[in-house]
N, C-alpha and C positions, 0 to 999 in steps of 0.2 A: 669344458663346457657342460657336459654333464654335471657337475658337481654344482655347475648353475642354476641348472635347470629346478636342481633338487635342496635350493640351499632355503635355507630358513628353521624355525622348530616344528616339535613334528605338526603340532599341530597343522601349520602351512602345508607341509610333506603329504598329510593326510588327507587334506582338502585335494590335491591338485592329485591324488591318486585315487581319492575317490572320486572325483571333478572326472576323469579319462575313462573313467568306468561306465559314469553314467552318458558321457558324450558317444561311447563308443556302442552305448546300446540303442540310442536316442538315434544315430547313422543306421542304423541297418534297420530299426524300426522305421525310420522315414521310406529307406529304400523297398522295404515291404509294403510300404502303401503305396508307394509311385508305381508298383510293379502291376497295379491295378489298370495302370491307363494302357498295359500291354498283354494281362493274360489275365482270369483270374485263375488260370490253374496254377499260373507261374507264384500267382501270389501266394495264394496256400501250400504250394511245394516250397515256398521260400519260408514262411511260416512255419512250417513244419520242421524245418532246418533249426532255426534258430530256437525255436520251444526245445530241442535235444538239448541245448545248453539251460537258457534260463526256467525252464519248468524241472530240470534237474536239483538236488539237494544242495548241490556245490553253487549249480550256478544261482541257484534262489538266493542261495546264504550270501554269497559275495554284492549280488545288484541291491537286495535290501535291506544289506548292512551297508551299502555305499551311500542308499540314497539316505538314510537314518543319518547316518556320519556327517553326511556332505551338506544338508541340512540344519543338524545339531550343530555343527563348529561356524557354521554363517552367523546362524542366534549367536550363539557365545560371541566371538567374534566382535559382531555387532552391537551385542549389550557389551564388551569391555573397550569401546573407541571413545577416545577424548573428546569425539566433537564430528558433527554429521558432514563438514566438511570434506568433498573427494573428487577427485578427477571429473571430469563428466561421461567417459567411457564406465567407470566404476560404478558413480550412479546410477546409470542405465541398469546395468548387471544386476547392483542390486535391488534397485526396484524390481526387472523380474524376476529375479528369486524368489522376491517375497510372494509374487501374483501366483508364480507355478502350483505353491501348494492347493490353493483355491479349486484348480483344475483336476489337477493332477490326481488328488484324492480321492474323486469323483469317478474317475476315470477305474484307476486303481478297482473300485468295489466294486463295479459292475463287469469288471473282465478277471484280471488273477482273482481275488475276493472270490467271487460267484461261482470261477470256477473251482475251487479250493471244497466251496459251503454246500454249494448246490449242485455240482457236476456240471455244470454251463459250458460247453463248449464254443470257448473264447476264440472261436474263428475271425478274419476280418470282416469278411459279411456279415456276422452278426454283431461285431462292435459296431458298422457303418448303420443297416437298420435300427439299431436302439436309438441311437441318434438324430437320423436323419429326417427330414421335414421338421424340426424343432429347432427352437435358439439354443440345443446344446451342441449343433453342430460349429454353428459358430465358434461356439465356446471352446471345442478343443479343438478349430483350427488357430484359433489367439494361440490356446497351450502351445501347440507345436509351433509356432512361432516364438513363442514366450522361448520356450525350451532352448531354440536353435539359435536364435541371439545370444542367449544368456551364454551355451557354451562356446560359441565364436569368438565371442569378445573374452573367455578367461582362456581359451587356449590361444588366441594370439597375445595376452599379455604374459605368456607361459611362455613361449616361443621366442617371442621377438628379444626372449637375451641369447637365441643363436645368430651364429654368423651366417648360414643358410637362410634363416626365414623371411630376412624383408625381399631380397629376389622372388621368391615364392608368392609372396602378397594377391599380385594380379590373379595368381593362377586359383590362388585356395578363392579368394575372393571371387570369382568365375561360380567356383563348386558349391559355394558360400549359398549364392545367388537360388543357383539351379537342384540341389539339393532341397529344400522345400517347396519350390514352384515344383519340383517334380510329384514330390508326395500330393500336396493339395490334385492336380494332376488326375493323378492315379484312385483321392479318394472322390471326388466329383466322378469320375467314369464312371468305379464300381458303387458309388452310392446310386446315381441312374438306373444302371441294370440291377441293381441283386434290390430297388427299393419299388422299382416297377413287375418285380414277381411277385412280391407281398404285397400291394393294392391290386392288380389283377387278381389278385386270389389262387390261380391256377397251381401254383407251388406252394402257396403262404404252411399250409398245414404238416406237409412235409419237410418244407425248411426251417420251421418251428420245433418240430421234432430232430431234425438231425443236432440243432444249435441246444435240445435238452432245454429248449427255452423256458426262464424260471415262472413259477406259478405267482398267482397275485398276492399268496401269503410270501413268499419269496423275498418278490419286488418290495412290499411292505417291511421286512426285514432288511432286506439292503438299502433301504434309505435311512432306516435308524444306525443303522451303520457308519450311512457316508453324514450324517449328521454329527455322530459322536465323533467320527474322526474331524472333522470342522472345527469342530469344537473345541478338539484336543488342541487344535494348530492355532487357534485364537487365543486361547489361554497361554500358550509358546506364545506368540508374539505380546500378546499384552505382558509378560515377563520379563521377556527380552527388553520393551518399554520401560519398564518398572525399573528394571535393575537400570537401563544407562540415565535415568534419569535420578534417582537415586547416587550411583556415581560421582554425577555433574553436582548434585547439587553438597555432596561431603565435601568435592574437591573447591569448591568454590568459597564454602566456609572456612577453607585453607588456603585461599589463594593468596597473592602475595603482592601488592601493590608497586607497579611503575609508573612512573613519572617522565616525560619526556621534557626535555626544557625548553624544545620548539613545540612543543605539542599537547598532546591530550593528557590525563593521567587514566590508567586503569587498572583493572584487579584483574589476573589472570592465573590459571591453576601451576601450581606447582609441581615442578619435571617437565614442562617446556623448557626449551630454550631459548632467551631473548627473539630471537627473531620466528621463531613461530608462533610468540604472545603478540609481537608483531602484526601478524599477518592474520592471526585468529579474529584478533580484534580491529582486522581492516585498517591497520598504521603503513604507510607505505616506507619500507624499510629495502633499499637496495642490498643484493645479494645475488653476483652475477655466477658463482660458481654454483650454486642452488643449495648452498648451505654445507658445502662438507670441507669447509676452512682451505679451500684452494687458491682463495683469495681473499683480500681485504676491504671488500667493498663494503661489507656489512659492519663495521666496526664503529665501535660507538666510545665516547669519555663520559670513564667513570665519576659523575659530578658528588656521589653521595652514595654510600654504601658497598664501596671497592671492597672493605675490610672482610666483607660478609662473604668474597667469594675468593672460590679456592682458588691455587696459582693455576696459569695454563696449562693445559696438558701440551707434551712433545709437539702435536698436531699444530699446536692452536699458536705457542710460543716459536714456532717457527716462520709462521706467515707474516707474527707483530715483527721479527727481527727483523725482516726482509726491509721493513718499509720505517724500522729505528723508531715503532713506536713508542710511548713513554711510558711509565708504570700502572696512569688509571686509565690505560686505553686496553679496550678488550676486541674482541669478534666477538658479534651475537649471535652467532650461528653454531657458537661452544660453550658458552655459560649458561648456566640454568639457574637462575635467582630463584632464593631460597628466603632470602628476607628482602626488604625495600627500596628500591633503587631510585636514583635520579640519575638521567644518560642522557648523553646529547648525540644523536647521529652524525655521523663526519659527512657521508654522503647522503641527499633526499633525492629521489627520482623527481624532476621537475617536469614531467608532465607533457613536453614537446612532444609533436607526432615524431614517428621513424625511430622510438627509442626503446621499443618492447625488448623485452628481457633478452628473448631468443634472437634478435640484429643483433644486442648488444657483447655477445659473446656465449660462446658454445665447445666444453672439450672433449677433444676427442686423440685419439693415439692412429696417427699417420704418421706415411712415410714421406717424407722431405728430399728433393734434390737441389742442390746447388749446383749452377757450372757458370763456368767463367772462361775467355776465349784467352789463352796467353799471348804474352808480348804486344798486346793491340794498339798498348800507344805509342811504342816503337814502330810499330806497320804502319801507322797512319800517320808519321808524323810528314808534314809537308805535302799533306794531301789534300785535296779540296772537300769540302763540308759535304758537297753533295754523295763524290764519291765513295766518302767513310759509311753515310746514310745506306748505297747502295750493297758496300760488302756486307754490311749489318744484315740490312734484309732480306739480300741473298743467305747468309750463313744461318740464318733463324728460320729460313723460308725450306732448309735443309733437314733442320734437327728439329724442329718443333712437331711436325706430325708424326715422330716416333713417338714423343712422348702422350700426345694427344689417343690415339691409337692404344696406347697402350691401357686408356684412361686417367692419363692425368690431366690437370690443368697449369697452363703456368699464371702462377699467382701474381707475379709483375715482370717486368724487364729493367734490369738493372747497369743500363749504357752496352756492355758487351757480352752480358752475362745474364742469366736468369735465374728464378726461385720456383718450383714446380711442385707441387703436392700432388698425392694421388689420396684423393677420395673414397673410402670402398666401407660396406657395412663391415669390419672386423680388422682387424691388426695383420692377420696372415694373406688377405684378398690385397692391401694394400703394399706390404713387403715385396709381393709377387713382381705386383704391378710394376715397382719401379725398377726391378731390376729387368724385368724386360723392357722398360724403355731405355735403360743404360746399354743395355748389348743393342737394341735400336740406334743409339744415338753414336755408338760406334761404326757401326755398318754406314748409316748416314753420311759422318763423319767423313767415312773413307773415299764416298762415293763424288762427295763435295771436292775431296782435296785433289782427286784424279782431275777433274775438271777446271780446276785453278795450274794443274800442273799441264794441262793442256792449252792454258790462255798464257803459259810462262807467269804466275803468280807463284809466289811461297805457298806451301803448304798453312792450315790451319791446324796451331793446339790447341788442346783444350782440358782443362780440370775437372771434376764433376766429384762431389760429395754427398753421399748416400748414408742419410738415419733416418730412425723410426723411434718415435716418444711421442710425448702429449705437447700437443698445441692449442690453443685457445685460436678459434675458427670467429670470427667476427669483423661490425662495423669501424673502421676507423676513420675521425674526422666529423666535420661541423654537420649537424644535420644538413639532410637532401645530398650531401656530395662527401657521403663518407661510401668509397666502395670496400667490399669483404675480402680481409685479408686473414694472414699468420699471424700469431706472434709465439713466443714463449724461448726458455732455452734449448728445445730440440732444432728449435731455426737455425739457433746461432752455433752448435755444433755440425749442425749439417755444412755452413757455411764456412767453419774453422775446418772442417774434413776437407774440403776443397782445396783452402787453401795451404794445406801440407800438402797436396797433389805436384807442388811445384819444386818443395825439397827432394823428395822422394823421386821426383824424374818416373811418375805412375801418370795414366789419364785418369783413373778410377779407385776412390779410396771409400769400402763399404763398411759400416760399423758393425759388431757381433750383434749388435740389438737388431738391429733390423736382418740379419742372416738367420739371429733365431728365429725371429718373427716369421718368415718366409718357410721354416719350416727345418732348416737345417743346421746341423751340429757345427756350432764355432769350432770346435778343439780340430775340426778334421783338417781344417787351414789352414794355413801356413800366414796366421794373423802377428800384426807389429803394434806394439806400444807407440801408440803417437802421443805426445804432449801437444793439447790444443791451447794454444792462447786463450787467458780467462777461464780457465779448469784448471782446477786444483788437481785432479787426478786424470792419469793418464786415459787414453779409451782406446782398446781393440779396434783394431781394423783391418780389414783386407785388402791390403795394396794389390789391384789389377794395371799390366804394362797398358795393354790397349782393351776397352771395354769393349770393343766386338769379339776380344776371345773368351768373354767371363759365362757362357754355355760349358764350352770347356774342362773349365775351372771350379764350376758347381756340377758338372758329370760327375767328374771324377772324384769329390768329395763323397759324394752319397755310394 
């Protein structure tokens, strides 16, 4: 997961370390203002803390080469993107980024700056007075808003590729909150007190003198200042302008004409691919796996202009095999027209409510249970409808809140048997899960069959088939009465694990995928080659006699 956190080139690398640098100075400055609504001695002992670091030569160098950095690669950035097109969490970000400088600069020359030029000592009571009774206060309470958004929204989009962070959400979200309500807080108190000494007069001359407060050739100087640097960041930005516009309009002189044969024609830049010309240009092009050839929704016939493109990659020529597409059928979510096409979409979104992309299917990598009750229709034969009804509900009325408990859900009921996924933000939260509801549903199991062995009934078996892969999470069925199910091949191994549960004379058959998952070493096992029907290759697994011993049995591995 580290290697997540940290992936992309550096440039990315550089942003999101210089991004942590500048959030983690922007937190303890907030927390230096809020401390006003409780001391201001505590504030300027906190103050004085933190100046040891950033008014230091190390720590100057690192905060404003970060914020230089962190700035400069947004421009860049920015001026080299195909198309203003983005998220709406994104656009927020980046519209405050851009507003920050505005502030920020301002800010800057009348505290580091001044103290640097003039000897200013950049106390908080004398940032709060410069300000205060004027619309500049306002101004840099936007800033520290501006600020505190801008880096929320890029460290939870930093985060949220851990398996830790969406549990976290409420909480950081909580801190989110209370974090600048506190600063605002703390600079309302101490603007109050330390701005009602200076109109009183009683201190103004002495507080004037301690803050070194600058002279009105000073002042005079430090607005030529925060002018120039204005300036500097306007001419940054109208460049930034320049160059993506520039850009857009070479790439456009090179763009490359489609043609739809149910639809529009148009010109769209080259190094897209089909389905992001698609979607640039507002063509509604279905594509449930969100474009990374996991699927064949997006597939289009090549009517004119097949020759011009290259053959599929592994990726792409694997999805067509699946579905024995023909030679001028492609994915558009893998080819990138380079000369002129005519395509005809196989699938169009028709537009019915209840069909948004995210109903429509969603994947992800869960862990899968299958179990099934044995001999049932030998138990029941000669039984009355009602009765079979009630051992059903009895024996499900047993084992089902192991698995609920544990967090899963069961996905259907299959006459004696059921399908149960566990849900969970990551691969290893969801392994966990199901193996503690298989040692649940053994325990369960046992506690049912004492009970039946107490009314003179047989005992109940039972099979259970434990994997972990990817499934496709979605609606199935007519609109308004499609409920969310499974599908994909991890289902149907889970289901084929089960059913070897009965050669094998085991209750419990768990695959090495989902044992790594969960966090432990297959080889420590004493795992068997099972051939599953419909698999070409055989697949590890851990034959368990009774799944209430399988604690045991992962003890003593580890």
């Amino acid at each position: 997961m580290a290697s997540a956190l940290w992936q992309g080139n550096w440039i990315s690398r550089t942003r999101i370390a210089t991004g942590l640098v500048l959030f983690t100075y922007a937190f303890f400055h907030f927390i230096n203002i809020g401390l006003g609504l409780l001391s201001p001695v505590w504030m300027a002992q906190f103050q004085d803390i933190r100046q040891l670091i950033t008014h230091s030569l190390l720590g100057s160098v690192i905060l404003y080469a970060s914020l230089i950095l962190h700035a400069g690669l947004a421009l860049w950035s920015l001026a080299r993107r195909r198309n203003l097109r983005m998220p709406r969490g994104t656009a927020v970000q980046t519209i405050l980024g851009l507003l920050i400088p505005l502030q920020l600069l301002s800010h800057i020359v009348y505290t580091r700056y001044s103290h640097e030029i003039h000897d200013t000592i950049d106390a908080m009571p004398y940032v709060i007075v410069l300000m205060w009774n004027s619309p500049e206060v306002w101004q840099q309470t936007a800033l520290l808003l501006a600020v505190w958004i801008h880096g929320c929204i890029g460290l939870h989009y930093w985060l949220r590729l851990t398996r830790w962070w969406r549990p976290m959400i409420p909480w950081m979200a909580g801190l989110a909150v209370f974090i600048p309500g506190f600063a605002l807080a703390g600079l309302l108190t101490e603007g109050r007190r330390i701005y009602d000494l200076f109109v009183e007069g009683s201190q103004r001359a002495e507080l004037m003198a301690a803050f070194n407060w600058p002279s009105r050739d000073a002042f005079a100087q430090l607005l030529r200042t925060e002018t120039l640097w204005l300036t500097t960041f306007w001419l940054l930005l109208a460049l930034t302008a320049t160059s993506y516009l520039l850009r857009k309009m070479m790439r456009r002189r090179q763009a490359v004409r489609i043609r739809y044969a149910d639809g529009p024609e148009i010109r769209a830049e080259r190094g897209l691919t089909l389905l992001e010309m698609s979607r640039a240009n507002g063509i509604a092009h279905t594509a449930l796996c969100g474009g990374k050839g996991r699927c064949t929704t997006c597939r289009v016939v090549i009517d004119d202009g097949a020759e011009d493109l290259p053959p599929p990659e592994p990726t792409e020529a694997r999805s067509l095999a699946r579905v024995n597409a023909p030679a001028n059928m492609r994915l558009a979510c893998q080819i990138r027209p380079a000369a002129p096409l005519t395509v005809s979409r196989v699938f169009r979104p028709d537009g019915r409510p209840g069909r948004a992309h995210a109903s429509q299917g969603s994947e992800q990598q869960l862990a899968i249970l299958f179990l099934d009750m044995r001999g049932f229709t030998a138990r029941t034969e000669g039984q009355l409808p009602y009765d079979v009804v009630f051992l059903l509900n009895r024996f499900f009325d047993a084992i089902v809140p192991a698995i609920t408990e544990a967090g899963g859900t069961v996905d259907k009921y299959l006459g004696d048997g059921l399908l149960a996924v566990f849900k969970a933000p990551g691969a290893q939260p969801s392994a966990e899960a199901a193996l503690e509801a298989a040692t649940a549903i053994g325990l369960a199991l046992q506690q049912f069959n004492a009970q039946l062995a107490d009314e003179g009934e047989p005992e109940v078996r039972i099979g259970i088939g434990l994997h972990l892969g990817e499934v496709v999470l979605g609606e199935i069925g007519s609109v308004g009465h499609a409920p969310k199910t499974i599908i994909g091949d991890s289902v149907n191994t889970a289901s084929r694990l089960e059913a070897q549960t009965k050669p094998l004379a085991v209750e419990l058959l768990i695959s090495a995928q989902l044992l790594k998952a969960a966090g432990y070493t297959p080889e420590r096992f004493d795992l068997r080659q099972v051939d599953l029907r419909g698999v070409s290759d055989s697949l590890a697994a851990l034959p368990v006699q009774q799944a209430a011993a399988l604690p045991r049995i992962l003890a003593a591995a580890r």
